[in-house]
C-alpha positions in Angstrom: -7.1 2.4 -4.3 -4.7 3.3 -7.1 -3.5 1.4 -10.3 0.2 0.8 -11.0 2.1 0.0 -14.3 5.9 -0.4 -14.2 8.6 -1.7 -16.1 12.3 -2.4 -15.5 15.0 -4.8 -16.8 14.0 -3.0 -19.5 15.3 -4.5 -22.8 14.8 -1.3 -25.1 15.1 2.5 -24.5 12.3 4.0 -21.7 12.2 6.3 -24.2 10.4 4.4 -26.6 8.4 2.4 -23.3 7.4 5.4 -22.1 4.1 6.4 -24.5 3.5 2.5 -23.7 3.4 2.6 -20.6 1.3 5.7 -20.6 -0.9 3.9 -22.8 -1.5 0.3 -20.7 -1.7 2.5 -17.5 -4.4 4.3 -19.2 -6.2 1.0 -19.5 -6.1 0.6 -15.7 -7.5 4.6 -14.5 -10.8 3.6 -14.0 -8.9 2.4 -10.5 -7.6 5.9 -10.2 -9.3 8.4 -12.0 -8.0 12.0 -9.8 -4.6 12.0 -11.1 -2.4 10.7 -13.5 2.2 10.4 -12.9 4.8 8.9 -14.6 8.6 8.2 -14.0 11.2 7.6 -16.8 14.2 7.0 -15.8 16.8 5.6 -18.2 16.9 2.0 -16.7 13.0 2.2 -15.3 9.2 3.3 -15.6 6.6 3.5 -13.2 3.1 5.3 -14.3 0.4 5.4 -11.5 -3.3 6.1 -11.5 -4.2 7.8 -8.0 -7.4 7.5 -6.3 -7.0 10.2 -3.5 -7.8 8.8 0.1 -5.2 10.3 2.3 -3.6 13.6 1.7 -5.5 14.8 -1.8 -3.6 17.6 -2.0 -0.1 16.7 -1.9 0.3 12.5 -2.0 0.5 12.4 -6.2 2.7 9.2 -7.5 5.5 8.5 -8.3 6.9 9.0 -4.9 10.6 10.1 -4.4 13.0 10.6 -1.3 14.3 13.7 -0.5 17.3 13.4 -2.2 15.7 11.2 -5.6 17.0 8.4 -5.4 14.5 6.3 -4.6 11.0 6.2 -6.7 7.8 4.9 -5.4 4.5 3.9 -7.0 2.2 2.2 -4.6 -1.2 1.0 -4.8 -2.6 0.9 -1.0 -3.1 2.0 2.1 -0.5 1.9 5.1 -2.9 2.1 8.2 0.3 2.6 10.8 1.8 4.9 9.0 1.5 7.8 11.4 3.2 5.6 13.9 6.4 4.6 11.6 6.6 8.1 10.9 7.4 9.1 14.2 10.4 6.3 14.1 12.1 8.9 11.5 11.3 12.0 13.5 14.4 14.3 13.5 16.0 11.7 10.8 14.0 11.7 7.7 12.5 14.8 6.1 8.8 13.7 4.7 8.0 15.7 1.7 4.0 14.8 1.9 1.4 14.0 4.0 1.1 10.6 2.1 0.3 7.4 4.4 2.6 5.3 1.5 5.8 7.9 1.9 7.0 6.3 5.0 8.2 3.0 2.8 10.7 5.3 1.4 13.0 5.5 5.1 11.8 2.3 5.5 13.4 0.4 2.8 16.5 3.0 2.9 17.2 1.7 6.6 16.1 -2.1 6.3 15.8 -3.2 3.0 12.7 -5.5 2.7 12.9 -6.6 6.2 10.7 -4.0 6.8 7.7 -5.3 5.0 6.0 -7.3 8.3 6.3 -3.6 9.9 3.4 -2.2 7.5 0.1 -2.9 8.7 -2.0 -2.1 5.6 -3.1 -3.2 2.0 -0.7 -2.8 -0.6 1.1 -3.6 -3.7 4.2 -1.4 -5.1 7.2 -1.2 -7.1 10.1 1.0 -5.4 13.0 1.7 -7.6 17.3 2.3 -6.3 18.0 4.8 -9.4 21.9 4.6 -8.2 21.8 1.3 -7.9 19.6 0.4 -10.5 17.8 -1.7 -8.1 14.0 -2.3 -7.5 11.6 -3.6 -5.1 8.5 -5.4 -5.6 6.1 -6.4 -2.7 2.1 -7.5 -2.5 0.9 -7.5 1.2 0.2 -10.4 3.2 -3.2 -11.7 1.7 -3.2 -10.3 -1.6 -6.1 -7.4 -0.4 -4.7 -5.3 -3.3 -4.3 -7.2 -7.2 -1.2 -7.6 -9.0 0.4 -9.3 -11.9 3.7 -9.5 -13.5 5.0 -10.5 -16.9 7.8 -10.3 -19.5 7.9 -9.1 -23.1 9.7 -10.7 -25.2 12.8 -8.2 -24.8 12.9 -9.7 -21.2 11.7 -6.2 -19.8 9.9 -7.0 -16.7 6.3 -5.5 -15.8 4.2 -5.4 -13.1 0.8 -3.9 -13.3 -2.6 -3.7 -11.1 -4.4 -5.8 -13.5 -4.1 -8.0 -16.3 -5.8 -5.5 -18.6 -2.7 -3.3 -18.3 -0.6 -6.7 -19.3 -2.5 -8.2 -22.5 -0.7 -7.8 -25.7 2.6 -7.0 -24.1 3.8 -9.9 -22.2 4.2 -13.2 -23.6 4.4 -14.8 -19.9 2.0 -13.7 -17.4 1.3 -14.7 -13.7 -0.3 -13.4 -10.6 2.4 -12.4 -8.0 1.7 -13.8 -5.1 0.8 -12.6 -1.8 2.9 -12.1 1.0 5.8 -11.6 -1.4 8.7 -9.6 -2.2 10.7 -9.5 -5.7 14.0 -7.5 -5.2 16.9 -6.8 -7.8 17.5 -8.1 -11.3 18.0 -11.9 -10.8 16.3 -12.0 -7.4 13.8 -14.8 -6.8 10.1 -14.3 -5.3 10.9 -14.5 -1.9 8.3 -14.9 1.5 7.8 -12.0 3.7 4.6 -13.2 5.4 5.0 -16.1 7.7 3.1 -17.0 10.8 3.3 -19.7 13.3 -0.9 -20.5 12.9 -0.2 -21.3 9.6 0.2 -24.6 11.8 -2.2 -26.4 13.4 -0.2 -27.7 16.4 0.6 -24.0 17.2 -2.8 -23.5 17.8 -3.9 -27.0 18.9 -3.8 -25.6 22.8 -3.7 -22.0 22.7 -2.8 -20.1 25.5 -4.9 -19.2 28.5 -6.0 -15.4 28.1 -3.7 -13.3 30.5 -2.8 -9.5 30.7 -2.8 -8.0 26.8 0.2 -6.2 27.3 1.9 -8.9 28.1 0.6 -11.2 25.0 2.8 -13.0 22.5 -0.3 -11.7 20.2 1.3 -8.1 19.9 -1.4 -6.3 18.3 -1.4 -3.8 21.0 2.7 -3.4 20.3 3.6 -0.1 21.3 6.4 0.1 19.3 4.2 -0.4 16.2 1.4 1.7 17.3 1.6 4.3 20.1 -0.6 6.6 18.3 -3.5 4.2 18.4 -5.9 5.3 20.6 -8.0 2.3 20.7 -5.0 0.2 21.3 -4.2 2.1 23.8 -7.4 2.2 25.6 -6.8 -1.6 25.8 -3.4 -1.3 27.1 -4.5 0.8 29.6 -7.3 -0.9 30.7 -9.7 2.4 29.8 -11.7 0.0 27.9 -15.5 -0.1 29.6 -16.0 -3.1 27.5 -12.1 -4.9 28.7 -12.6 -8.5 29.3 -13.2 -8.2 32.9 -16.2 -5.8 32.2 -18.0 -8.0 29.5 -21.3 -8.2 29.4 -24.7 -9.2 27.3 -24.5 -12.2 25.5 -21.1 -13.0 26.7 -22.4 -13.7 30.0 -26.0 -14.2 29.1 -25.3 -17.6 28.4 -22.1 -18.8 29.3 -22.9 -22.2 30.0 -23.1 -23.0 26.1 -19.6 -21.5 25.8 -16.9 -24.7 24.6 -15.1 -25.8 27.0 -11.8 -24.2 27.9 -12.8 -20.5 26.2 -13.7 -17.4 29.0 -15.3 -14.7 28.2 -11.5 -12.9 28.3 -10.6 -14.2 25.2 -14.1 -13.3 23.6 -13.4 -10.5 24.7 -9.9 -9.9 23.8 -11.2 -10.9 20.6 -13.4 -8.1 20.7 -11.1 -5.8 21.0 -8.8 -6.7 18.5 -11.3 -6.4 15.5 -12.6 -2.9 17.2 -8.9 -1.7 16.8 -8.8 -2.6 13.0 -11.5 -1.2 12.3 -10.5 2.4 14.2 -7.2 2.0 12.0 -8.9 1.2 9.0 -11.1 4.3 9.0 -8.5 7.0 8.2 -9.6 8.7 5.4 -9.7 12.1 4.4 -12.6 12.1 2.0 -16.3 10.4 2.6 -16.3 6.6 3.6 -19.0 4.4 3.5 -19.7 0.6 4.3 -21.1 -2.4 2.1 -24.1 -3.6 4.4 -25.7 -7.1 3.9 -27.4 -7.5 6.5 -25.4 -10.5 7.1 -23.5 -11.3 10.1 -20.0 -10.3 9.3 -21.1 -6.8 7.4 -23.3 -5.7 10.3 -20.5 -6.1 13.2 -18.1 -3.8 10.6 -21.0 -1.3 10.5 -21.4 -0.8 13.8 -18.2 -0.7 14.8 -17.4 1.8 12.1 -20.8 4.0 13.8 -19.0 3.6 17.2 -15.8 5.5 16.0 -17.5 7.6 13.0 -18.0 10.8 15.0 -14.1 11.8 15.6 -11.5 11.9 13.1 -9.1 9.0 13.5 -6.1 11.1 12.2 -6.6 13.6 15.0 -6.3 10.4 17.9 -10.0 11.2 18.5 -9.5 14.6 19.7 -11.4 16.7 16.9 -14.9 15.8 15.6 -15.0 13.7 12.4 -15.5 15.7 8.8 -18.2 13.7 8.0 -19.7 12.6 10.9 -22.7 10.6 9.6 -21.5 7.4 8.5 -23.8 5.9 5.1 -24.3 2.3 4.3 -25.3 0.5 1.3 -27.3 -2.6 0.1 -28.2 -3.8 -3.4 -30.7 -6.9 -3.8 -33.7 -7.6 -5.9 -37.1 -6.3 -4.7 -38.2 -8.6 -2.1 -34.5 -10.0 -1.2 -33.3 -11.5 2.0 -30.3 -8.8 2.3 -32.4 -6.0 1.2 -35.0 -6.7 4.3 -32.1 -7.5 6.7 -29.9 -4.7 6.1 -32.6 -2.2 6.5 -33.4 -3.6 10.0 -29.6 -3.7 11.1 -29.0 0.0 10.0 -32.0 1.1 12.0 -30.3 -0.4 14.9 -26.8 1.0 14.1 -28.0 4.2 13.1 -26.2 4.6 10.1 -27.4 6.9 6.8 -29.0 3.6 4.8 -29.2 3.5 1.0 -31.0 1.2 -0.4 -30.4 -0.1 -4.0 -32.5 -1.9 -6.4 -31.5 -3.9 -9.5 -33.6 -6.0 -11.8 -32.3 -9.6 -13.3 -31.6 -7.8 -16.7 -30.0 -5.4 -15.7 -27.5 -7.7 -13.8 -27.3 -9.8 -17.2 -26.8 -6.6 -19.0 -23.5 -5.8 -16.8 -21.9 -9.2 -17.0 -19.6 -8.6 -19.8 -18.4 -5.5 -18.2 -18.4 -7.4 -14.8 -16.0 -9.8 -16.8 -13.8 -7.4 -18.0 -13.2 -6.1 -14.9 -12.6 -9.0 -12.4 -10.8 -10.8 -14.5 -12.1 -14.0 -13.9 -14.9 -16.3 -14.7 -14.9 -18.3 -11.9 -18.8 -18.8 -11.2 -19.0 -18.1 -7.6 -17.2 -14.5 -8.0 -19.1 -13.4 -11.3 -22.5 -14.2 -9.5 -21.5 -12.3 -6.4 -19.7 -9.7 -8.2 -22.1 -8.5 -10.5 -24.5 -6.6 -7.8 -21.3 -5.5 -5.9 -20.5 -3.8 -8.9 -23.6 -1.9 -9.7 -23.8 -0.9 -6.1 -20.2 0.2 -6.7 -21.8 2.8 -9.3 -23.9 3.9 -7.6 -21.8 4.6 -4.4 -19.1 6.9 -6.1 -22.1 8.9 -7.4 -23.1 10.1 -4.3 -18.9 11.1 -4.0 -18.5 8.0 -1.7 -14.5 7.2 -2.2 -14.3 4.4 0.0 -16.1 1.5 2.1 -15.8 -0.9 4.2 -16.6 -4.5 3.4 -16.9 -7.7 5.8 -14.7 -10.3 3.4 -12.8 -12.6 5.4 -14.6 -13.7 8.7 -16.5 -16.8 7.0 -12.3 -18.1 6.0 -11.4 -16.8 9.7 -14.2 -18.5 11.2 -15.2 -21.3 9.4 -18.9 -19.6 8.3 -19.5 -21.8 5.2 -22.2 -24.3 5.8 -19.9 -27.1 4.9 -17.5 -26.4 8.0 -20.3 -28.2 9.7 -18.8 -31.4 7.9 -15.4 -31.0 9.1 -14.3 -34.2 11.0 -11.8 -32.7 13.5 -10.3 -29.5 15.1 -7.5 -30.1 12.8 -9.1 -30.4 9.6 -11.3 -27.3 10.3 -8.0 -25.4 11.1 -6.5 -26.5 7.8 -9.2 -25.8 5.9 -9.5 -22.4 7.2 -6.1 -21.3 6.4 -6.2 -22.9 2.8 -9.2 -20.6 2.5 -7.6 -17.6 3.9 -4.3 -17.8 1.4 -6.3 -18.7 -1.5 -8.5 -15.2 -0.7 -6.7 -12.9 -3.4 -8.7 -15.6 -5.8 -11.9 -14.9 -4.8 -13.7 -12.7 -2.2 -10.3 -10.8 -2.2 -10.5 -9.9 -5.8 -14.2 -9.5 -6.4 -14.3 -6.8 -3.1 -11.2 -4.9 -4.8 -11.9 -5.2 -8.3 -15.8 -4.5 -8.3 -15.3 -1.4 -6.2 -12.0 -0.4 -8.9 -14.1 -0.4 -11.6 -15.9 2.6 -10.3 -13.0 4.1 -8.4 -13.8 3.1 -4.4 -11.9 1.6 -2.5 -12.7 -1.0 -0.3 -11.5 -2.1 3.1 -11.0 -5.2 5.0 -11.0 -5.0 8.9 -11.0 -8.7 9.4 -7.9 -9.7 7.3 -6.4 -6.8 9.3 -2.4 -8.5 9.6 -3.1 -7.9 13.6 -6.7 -9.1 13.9 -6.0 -12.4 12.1 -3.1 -13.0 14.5 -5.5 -12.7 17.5 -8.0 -14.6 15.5 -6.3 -17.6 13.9 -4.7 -18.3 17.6 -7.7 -18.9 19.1 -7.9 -23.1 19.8 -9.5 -24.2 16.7 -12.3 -26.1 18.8 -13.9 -22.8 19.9 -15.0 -21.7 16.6 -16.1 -25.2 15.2 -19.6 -25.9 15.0 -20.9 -28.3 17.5 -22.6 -29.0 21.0 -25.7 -26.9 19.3 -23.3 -24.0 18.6 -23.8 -22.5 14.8 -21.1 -21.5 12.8 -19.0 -18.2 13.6 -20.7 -18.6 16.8 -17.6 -16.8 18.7 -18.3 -13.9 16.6 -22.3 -13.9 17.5 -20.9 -14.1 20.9 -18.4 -10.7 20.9 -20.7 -8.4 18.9 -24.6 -9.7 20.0 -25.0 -7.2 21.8 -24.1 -4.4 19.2 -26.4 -5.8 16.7 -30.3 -6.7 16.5 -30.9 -10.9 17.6 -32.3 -11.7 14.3 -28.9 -10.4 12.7 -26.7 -11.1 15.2 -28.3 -15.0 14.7 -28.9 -15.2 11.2 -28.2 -18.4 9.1 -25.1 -17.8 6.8 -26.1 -16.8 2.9 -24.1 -16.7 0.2 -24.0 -13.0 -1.0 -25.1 -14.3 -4.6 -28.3 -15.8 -3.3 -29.1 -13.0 -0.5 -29.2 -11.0 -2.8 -32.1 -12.6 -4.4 -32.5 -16.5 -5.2 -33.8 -15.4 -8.6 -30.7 -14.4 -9.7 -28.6 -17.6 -9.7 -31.6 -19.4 -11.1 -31.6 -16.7 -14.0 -27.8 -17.1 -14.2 -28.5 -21.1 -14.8 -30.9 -21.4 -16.9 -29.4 -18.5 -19.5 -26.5 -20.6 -19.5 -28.3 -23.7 -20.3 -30.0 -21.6 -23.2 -26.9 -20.6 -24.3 -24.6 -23.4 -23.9 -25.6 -26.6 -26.1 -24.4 -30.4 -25.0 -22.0 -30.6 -27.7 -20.1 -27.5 -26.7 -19.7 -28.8 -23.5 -18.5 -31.9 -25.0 -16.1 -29.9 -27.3 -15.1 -27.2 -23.9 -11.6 -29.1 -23.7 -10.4 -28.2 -27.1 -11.2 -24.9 -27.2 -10.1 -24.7 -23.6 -7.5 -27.1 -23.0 -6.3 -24.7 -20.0 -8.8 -24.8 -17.2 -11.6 -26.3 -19.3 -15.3 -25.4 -17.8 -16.6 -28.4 -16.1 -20.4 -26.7 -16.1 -22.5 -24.6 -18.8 -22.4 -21.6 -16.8 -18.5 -21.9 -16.1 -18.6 -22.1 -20.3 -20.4 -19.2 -21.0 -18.4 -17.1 -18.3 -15.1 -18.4 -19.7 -16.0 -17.5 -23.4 -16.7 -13.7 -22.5 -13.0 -14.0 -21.0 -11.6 -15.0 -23.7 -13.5 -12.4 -26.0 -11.7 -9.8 -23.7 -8.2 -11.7 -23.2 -7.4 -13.9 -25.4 -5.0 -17.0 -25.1 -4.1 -19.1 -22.3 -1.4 -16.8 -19.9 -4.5 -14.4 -18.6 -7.1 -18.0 -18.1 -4.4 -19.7 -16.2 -4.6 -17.0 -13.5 -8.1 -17.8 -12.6 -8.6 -20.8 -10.3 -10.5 -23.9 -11.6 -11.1 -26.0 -8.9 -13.5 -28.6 -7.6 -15.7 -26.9 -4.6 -19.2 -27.3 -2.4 -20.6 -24.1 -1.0 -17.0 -22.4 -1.6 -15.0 -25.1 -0.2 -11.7 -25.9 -1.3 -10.9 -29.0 -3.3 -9.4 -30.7 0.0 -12.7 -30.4 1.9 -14.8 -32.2 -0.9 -13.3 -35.7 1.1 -15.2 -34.6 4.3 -18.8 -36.2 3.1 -19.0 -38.3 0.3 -22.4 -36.5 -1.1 -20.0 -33.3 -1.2 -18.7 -34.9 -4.7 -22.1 -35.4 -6.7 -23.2 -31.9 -6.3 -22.5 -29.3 -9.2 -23.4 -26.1 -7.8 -20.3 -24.7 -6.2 -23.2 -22.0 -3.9 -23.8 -22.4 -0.7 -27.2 -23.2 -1.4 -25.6 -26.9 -2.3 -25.3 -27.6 1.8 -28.1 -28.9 4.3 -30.7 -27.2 1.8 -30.9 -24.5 4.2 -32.0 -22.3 1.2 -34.7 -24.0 -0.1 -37.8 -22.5 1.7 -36.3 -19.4 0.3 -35.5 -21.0 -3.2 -39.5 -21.8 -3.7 -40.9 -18.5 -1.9 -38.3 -16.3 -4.2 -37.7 -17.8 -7.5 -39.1 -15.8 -10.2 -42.6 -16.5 -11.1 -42.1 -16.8 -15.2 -39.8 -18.9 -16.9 -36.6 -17.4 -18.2 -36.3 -16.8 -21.8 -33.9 -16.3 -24.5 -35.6 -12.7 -24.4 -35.0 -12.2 -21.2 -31.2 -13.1 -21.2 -30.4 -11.4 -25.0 -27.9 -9.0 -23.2 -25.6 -12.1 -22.6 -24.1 -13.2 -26.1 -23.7 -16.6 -27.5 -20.5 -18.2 -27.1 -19.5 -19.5 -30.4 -19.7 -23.3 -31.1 -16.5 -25.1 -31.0 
């Protein structure tokens, strides 16, 4: 994890940019806080903030090509890189060890064609000095943040956050995922396309046949030979290959949906295994973000499974930390808290356990504000313990985790997917969820762990995982015929993870947890926020105006920090039940008169929990003083 800052179509000397630069880069090194570069050229500027992940020594930013024409700032990880690398063996001398070099030969031979080669998280700026020509790409979910705006010179900027913008640009928007800007003139142009985007791609997926063969490709030797776990699937070395499935996947086939085999559970097995092997290169201590929850416990224990050889080695020399450490954060007495411990006495992992109190998680949500960028109420609930635990973590030299964002999009694990009507509409829904990612769970796992320098990683919006994933026939993941939701994934990993985790009902991180905490959240707000601010919200904010009290109160700590509408209009505003989006509110009627967005909103699953775990005194304007008053309108 890095942060970026560059500028080009520059309207006035880089001379006079460059101590600017400098100076809205330095906003931004919390996100990189081992080194420090800069490039000015006399048409170009590109600072970057390193964290050091791969190759400490020698992989400082800007990145050139051997003969300096090309410069490269990039904030990311390229998981295949070792395999593109050995494309250019014998034609292109590597100067580094750097996973993010190999974009350089890359770009020289293809231009951006290359982009769906990279298998990674990334956002960077590349820069033609000879042909005063640049390059600006954002991988294919938006993993990794980025922003772009113009001053009014008409100099073009593009930075990791929009910390590193205010003040500067007078036009400012997210640049979008899946994207690629190139040349002076050029239009945003999409790199990422895929035919599940689709539903009648996927309506009748295939039958499962022989991997190698697949039109899935994630086991592509030409993009990774160096894979070993790929290649253990390829060449049927696997002991847990479809064929050889066993546990739950057998246990009880006869609940299985019709038309899906235990090949294709386990073929999905396999694929999420292999992301997770690529997505553990590192060359400094890693951790992972354990809930308790389903989707964090099957990333833990795959992570255990690899954790004792060191991935950049193919598995042939034992790991340099070998003992792999998780983390939780709740309240005392919190659903995660209890449920995490008893899934990393079953992985076997190094467990820390981390404690937070209600003020102090009032006390952090200014700085919690300033730092995602948002005040979306959903995100700001569930990022303010991530980011305390994010503290925490780098402490104890942690540089980077891994986290278990995307399977509830992938598989439809929100409570109100139970609602969907159809195969279709549950498809649809889950790929409006996964592109509108880089708004939510994508930016509060990235952000929250910047702020503290960690990075954090993704296995299941791994580019070749969701290919395997979103393929599967949309029927076998919905929730029906006594199935609960992400009940293919219970399936594949049961039998790596303890029953009462591998079965657990879905909770929102926010409430997990604790279910004091978005009570406390509420009621402050309602303390805070009088009727006739609410009633005065859309003139003081006529962009996105808060359609709750605790939406107000978020938003007017925003505006303290960025004032003005360009930075509010990059936070979404939408109409949602238990993190839906605003299509899915049609699927039940009740959806509409609810006005909690949490998951807690659906079925009243939570509300044993709600009554055994809300706090016992009232909350008082004492109690919530860290949070300020918004001003009246």
């Amino acid at each position: 994890m890095c942060g970026i800052v560059c500028a080009f179509e520059t309207g006035v000397p880089t001379t006079s940019l460059r101590p600017q630069i400098l100076a809205m880069s330095g906003r931004i090194r919390h996100r990189g806080p081992d080194w420090s570069g800069i490039y000015c050229g006399e048409k170009a500027v590109m600072a970057h903030e390193r964290l050091s992940i791969v190759d400490p020594a020698s992989g400082r930013q800007p990145l050139f090509s051997d003969d300096r024409r090309l410069v490269l700032a990039v904030n990311g990880e390229i998981y295949n890189h070792q395999a593109l690398r050995q494309t250019f063996e014998g034609r292109y001398p590597f100067r580094t060890h750097s996973d993010c070099e190999v974009i350089l030969p890359l770009y020289r031979e293809k231009g951006p064609a290359f982009l769906d080669e990279l298998n990674g998280i990334f956002a960077f700026a590349l820069y033609d000095e000879e042909k005063d020509n640049y390059l600006i790409a954002r991988d294919h979910i938006g993993i990794i943040p980025l922003y772009m705006g113009h001053d009014p010179s008409g100099t073009l900027y593009v930075a990791s956050e929009v910390k590193a913008l205010t003040g500067i640009c007078n036009t400012l928007q997210e640049f979008p995922p899946g994207h690629y800007l190139e040349g002076r003139g050029g239009e945003l142009t999409r790199w990422y396309q895929r035919d599940w985007f689709s539903f009648e791609a996927v309506e009748k997926s295939r039958a499962p046949g022989n991997l190698e063969n697949s039109p899935l490709s994630y086991g592509d030797d030409q993009r990774h030979p160096g894979d070993p776990a790929q290649a253990a699937i390829r060449n049927g070395e696997n002991s847990e290959a479809p064929e050889n499935l066993s546990g739950p996947i057998t246990r009880e086939s006869s609940d299985m949906p019709e038309g899906l085999t235990a090949a294709q559970i386990g073929e999905l097995r396999q694929a999420l295994e292999a992301a997770v092997h690529r997505q553990l290169m590192s060359d400094v201590p890693y951790g992972v973000l354990l809930s308790g929850g389903l989707d964090s416990s099957v990333i833990s224990a795959i992570a255990q499974k690899f954790s004792a050889m060191r991935i950049e080695s193919g598995d042939s020399q034992p790991a340099w930390w070998p003992r792999l450490h998780s983390f939780a954060i709740g309240l005392e007495g919190s659903p995660d808290l209890a449920a995490a411990r008893l899934a990393a006495t079953h992985i076997g992992t190094v467990h820390h356990e981390i404690h937070y109190t209600i003020e102090e998680g009032l006390d952090a949500i200014r700085d919690v504000i300033y730092h995602l960028e948002t005040y979306d109420v959903t995100t700001v609930r569930a990022s303010t313990p991530m980011y305390l635990l994010a503290r925490v973590i780098r402490s104890m030299g942690i540089k980077m985790v891994l986290s278990g964002e995307g399977a509830d999009e992938i598989f439809g694990g929100y409570l109100y997917f139970h609602k969907a009507p159809d195969a279709r509409a549950f498809h649809e829904e889950t790929v409006r969820k996964i592109s509108r990612l880089h708004l939510y769970d994508c930016l509060r796992a990235n952000k929250s762990l910047a702020a503290w320098g960690v990075e954090g990683r993704v296995p299941f919006l791994d580019k070749e995982f969701l290919d395997v994933a979103m393929r599967l026939r949309p029927s076998f993941k919905m929730a029906r015929d006594g199935r609960m939701e992400k009940w293919i994934l219970r399936k594949a990993f049961g039998e790596m993870l303890p029953e009462s985790i591998a079965w657990r009902q879905k909770e929102q991180f926010s409430d997990g947890v604790g279910y004091g905490w978005i009570d406390t959240l509420k009621q402050t707000a309602a303390t805070r926020v009088t009727d006739t601010m609410m009633a005065n919200a859309r003139y003081r904010f006529p962009v996105n105006t808060p359609q709750s009290k605790e939406e107000y109160l978020y938003r007017s700590i925003f505006s303290d920090h960025f004032p003005g509408d360009q930075a509010a209009a990059c936070v979404p505003s939408v109409p949602s039940i238990a993190c839906s989006t605003g299509e899915a509110l049609a699927w039940d009627r009740s959806f509409r008169a609810h006005a909690d967005p949490s998951g807690r909103a659906v079925f009243t699953v939570h509300k044993d929990g709600l009554e055994a775990g809300a706090p016992t005194k009232d909350v008082s304007p004492a109690t919530s003083a860290a949070v300020p008053e918004p001003a009246e309108s």
